[in-house]
N, C-alpha and C positions, 0 to 999 in steps of 0.2 A: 226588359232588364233595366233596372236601376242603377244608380252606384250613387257612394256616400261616402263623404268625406268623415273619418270616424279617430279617434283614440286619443294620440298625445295633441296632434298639430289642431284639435278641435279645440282642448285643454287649457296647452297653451295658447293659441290665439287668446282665446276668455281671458287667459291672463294678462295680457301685454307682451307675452317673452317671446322673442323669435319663433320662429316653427321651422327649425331644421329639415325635418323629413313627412312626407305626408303619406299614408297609409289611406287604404280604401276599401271598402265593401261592397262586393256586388251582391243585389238579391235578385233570384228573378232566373239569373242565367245559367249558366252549365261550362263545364270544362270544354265542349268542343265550339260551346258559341265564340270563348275566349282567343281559343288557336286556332278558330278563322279569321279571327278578329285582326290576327298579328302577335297576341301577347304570346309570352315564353313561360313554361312553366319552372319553376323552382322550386315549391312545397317538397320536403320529404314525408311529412305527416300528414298533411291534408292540403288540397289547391292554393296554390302562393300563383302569382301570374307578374310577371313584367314588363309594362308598360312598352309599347314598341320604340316609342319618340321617349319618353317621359322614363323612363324606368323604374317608376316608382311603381310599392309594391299592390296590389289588386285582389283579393283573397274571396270565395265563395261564402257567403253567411253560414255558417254553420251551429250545430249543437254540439257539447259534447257531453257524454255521459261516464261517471266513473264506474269501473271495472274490475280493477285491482287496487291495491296500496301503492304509494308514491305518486312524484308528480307525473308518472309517466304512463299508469295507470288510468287511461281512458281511451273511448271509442269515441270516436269524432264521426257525425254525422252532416253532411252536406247535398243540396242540392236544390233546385229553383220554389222548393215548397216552403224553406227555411224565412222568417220573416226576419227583415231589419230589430224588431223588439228579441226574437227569442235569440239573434246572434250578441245584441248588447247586454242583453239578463247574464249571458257566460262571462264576464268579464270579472274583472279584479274589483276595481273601486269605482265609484260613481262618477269621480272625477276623469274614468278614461272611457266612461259608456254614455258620451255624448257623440249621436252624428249630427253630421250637417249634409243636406241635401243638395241637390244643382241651381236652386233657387236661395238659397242662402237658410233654407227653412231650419231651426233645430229640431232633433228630435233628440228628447231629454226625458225616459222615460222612470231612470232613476233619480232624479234630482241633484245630478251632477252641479247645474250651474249653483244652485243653492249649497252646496257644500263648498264650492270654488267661493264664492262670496264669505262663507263663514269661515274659511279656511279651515278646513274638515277633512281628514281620508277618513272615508267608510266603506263599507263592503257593499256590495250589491246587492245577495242575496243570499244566505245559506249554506249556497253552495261553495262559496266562500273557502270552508273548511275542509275540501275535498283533493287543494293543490298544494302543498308544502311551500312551492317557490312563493305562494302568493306573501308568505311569513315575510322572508328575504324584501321582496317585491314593495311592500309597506315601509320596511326600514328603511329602504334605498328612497323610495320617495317624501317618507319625512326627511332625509337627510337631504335629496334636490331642493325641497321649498321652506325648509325652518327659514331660511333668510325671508319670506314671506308670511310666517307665522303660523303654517299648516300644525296642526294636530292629530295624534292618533283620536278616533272616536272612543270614547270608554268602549261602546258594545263590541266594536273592532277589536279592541284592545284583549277585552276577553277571549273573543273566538280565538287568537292570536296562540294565546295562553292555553286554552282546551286541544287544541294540534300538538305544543307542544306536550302537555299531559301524557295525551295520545300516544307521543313517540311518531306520531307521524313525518315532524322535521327530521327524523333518524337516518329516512328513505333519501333524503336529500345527498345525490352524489357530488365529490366535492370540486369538478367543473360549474357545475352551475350555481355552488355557494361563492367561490370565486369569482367567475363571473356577473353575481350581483356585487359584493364586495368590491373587487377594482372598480365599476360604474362610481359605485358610493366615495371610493377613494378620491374618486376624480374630483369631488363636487366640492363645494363652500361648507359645508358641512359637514363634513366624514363623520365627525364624532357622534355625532346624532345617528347614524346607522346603527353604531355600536350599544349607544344608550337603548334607541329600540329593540334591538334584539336582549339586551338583558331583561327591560322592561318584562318581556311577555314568557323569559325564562328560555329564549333559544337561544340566547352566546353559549350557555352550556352545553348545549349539545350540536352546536358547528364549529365553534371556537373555545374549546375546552380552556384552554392554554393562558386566555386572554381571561374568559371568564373567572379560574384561579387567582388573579392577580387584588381582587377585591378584596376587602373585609387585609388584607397581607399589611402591616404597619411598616416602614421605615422610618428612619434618625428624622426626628421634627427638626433638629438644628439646618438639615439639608433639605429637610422637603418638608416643609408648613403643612401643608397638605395632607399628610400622613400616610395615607392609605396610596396601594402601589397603584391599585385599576385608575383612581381617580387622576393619577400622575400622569399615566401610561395615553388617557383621555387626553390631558392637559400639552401632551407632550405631542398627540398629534395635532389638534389645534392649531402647534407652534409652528409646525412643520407646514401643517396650508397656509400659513401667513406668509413663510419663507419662501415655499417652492409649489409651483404647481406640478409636480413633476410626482405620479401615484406611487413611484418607486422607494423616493427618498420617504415619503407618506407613509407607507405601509414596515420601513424601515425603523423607521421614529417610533410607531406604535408596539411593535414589538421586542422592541429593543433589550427588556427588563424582564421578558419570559421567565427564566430562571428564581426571580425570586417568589415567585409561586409554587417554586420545589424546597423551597426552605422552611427545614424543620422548626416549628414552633418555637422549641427549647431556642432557638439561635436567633429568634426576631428583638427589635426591630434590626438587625445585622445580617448583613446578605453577602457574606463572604463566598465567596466563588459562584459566584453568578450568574459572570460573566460565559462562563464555558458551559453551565448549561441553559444558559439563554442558546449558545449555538446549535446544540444537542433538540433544544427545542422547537426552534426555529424552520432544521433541519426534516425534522418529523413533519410538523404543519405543513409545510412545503411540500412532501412529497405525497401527503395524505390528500391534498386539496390541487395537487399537480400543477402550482404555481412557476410560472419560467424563470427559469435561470438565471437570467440577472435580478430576478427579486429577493430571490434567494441568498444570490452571493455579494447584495448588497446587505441585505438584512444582516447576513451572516458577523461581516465585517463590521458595523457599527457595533454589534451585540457582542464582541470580541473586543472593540479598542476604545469605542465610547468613554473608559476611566482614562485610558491613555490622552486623549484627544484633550481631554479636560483638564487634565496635567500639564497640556502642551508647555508652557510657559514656564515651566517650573523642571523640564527636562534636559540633559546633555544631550550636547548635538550627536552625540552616538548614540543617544536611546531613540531621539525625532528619526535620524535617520534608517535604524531597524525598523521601527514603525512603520515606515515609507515602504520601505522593499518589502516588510511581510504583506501590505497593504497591497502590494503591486502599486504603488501610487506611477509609476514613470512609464509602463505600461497603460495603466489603462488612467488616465487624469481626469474624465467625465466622472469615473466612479468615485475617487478621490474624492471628487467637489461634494457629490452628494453625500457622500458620508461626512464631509464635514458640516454639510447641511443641516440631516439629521442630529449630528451631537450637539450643532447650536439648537434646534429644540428641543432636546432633552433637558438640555443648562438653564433654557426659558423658561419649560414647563411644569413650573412648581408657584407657588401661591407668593404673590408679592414679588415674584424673578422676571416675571414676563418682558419687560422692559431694558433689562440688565446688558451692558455689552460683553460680546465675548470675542475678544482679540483672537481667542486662538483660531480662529477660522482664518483670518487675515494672515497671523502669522505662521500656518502649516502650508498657508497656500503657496504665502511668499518662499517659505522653505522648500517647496516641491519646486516651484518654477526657478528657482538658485541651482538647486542641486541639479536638477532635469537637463539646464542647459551647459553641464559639464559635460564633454565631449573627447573621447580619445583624438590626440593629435595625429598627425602625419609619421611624425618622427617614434611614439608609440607603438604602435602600431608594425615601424621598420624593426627598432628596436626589443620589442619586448616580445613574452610570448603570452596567451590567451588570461593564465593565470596574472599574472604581474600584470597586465593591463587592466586586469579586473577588482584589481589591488590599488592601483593607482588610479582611477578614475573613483575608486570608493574613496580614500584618502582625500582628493580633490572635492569630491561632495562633500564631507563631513568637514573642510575647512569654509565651503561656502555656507551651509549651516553656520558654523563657528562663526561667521563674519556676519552674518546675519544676527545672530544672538549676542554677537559681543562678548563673545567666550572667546578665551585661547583659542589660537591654531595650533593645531600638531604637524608636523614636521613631515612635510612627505614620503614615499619609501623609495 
């Protein structure tokens, strides 16, 4: 029995970048040499093992063979006949079918290290064209290493393009576009996930919504830029600058959903937008099964984002309806990131990037004013649930007012 050190932590070492987690291949052995061994199994598809001491994961060389459509569609074979070559042929890109052995040896039989040098994703073999996720899988790793210069290969590029033809990305269920997708959110790059997937013609058929937004004009006087996809790009950009935080990210990006439902006749004018950015927002979400607070931050930006941008220019009774529809004094994590979010939307437009936007400062200062008005003692004795809830709104809207330098009104 062998084992080899195999996949990203080979990858990345070649590269300089930390190696997080290390993954392993055994050839040679069998499932019951493993569980004398000590290890624990875990696979639900095929042999995963867990290191006794080490925990790290430990997997049987296998082949797989496709079967049906989707990426779920195959027969996975395993067992001590499988060679180190035919378990790395199965893989994605060349850059992840490098191992390394107990003697430090490589085995590099698709010419990973050469593509790691050239900065290249390519495919490994053919077979390439047989997994859906590997579509997703490409984009997310042009979007981990563009800060390093990687490129899709044209011939990759193509196959890319022939699956989607296919309708094969169709099979893709939308846990596991998601799941590549937040990875990609996470990273230095997000946008470049996105780009790749148009590239090859698959934003259209995982992210309909987003993919609409191109070729869509807006007011040049507001957005240089013109076009909404390329804003929408621009806007998340702004947003990795701002926050590493996938939520605010993914809030920024879709923020403007809506004006890819607007009729022709009505461009470049996106009059009510806002409310089907929610409508749309809402749909993506439950189609792709994304959680809860992505959703109901998205939701929020995609609903008050005009608001937000006005902030300065509002009465203290409209900031503070704002606030309460927002839930801002409840929940004030959410708050932040929405206000996150609508600074990069304000950024993300051609020649803006730079530009200050007070109103994040000053909606912040306005929640934390308002936030720490508090029913008194005497309140409390005196009034009943109604009228306290009257007077503590009254008392916020003059801490507002004092903040903004507007009138007080008079309490009740």
């Amino acid at each position: 029995m062998q084992v080899y050190l195999v996949g990203g932590a080979v990858r990345d070492a070649l590269l300089g970048l930390p190696v997080k987690e290390r993954d392993w291949v055994v050839v040679g052995g069998t499932r019951e040499d493993l569980l004398r061994m000590g290890y624990r199994e875990v696979g639900r598809d095929f042999p995963v093992f867990l290191h006794p001491s080490t925990h790290e994961e430990y997997a049987l060389a296998r082949l797989e063979r496709k079967v049906a459509p989707g990426y779920r569609g195959f027969a996975v074979e395993f067992g001590p006949e499988v060679t180190l070559e035919e378990d790395l042929a199965r893989r994605d890109l060349t850059i992840n079918a490098i191992a390394k052995s107990a003697d430090g040896t490589m085995i590099d039989p698709h010419g990973g290290r050469r593509d790691i040098e050239s900065r290249t994703l390519r495919h490994v073999s053919g077979a390439f064209i047989e997994d859906p996720v590997r579509v997703l899988r490409v984009a997310r790793f042009a979007a981990r290493f563009a800060h390093l210069g990687f490129q899709v290969a044209p011939e990759t590029m193509d196959l890319m393009r022939s699956m989607v033809a296919r309708h094969e990305v169709d099979a893709l269920v939308g846990e596991r576009v998601w799941q590549e997708s937040e990875k990609a959110l996470q990273g230095a790059s997000a946008s470049t996930f996105f780009k790749v997937l148009r590239e090859c013609g698959a934003l259209k058929a995982v992210y309909p919504e987003i993919d609409a937004l191109f070729g869509v004009p807006q007011p040049a006087e507001w957005h240089p830029e013109i076009d909404t996809g390329i804003h929408s790009l621009m806007v998340l950009d702004q947003a990795v600058a701002l926050s590493d935080d996938a939520r605010v990210r993914f809030a920024a990006l879709v923020h403007d959903l809506g004006k890819g439902t607007t009729p022709r006749s009505k461009w470049p004018s996106h009059h009510g937008h806002e409310e089907r950015s929610v409508a749309l927002i809402e749909s993506l979400c439950a189609r792709l099964r994304l959680p809860g607070d992505y959703r109901d931050l998205a939701v929020i930006v995609a609903r008050y984002h005009g608001v937000v941008h006005r902030a300065l220019e509002l009465k203290p009774g409209t900031v503070l309806e704002f606030m309460e529809r927002a839930d801002a004094f409840r929940r004030p994590l959410r708050f932040a990131q929405t206000l996150l979010a609508c600074e990069a939307d304000a950024r993300g437009r051609t020649g803006m990037e730079m530009n200050p936007y007070p109103q994040r400062a000053y909606l912040g200062a306005a929640r934390a004013a308002a936030a720490a008005i508090k029913p008194t003692a005497e309140d409390i004795a005196a009034l009943d649930g109604a009228k306290i809830a009257e007077r503590l709104h009254q008392r916020r809207l003059n801490a507002i007012a004092t903040l903004a330098g507007a009138p007080r009104a008079r309490p009740p």
